[in-house]
C-alpha angles and dihedrals in degrees: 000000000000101000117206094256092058078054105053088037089055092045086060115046081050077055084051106052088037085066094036090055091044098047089046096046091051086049091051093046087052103053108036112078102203128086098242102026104089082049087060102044090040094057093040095042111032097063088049097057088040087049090062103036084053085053092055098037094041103031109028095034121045093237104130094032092129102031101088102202130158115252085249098055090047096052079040081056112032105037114018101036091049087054099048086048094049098036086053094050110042083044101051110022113034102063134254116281093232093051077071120102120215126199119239128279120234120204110228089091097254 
């Protein structure tokens, strides 16, 4: 039986992921300077990071113990649904890095 705490702890970690995929996709979209570069590495990199953090949320911590999901909804859950969540935020809805504008720099190091 599924209690209401496995619940809430589910939810968020799901919270959790969502913001880890969306900051390192922006990272990523801030480093990186080509146009397809910050999609690769997002979509190499994040679920590796999400695939730890859900073995240490759902394996190290009992976390999951009365969810009784399959390993393949949890991953579903835990790891693909959280990157396509992040990816599409911080993508469509946080602008550009170049519609920013910076102040200028002086140069006495300052």
């Amino acid at each position: 039986m599924v209690s209401v705490v496995g619940l809430v702890l589910f939810g968020a970690v799901l919270v959790i992921h969502t913001l880890l995929a969306a900051v390192l996709t922006r990272f990523f979209r801030l480093r990186l300077k080509t146009q397809w570069g910050y999609v690769i590495y997002s979509f190499v990199l994040i679920p590796v990071a999400l695939l730890v953090t859900t073995l240490v949320f759902f394996g190290v911590l009992p976390i999951g113990a009365g969810l009784d999901l399959g390993p393949t909804a949890l991953l579903g859950a835990a790891v693909g649904l959280p990157l396509a969540l992040g990816f599409t935020i911080d993508t469509l809805y946080v602008p550009a890095p170049d519609e920013y504008e910076l102040p200028e720099r002086r140069g006495d190091g300052s």
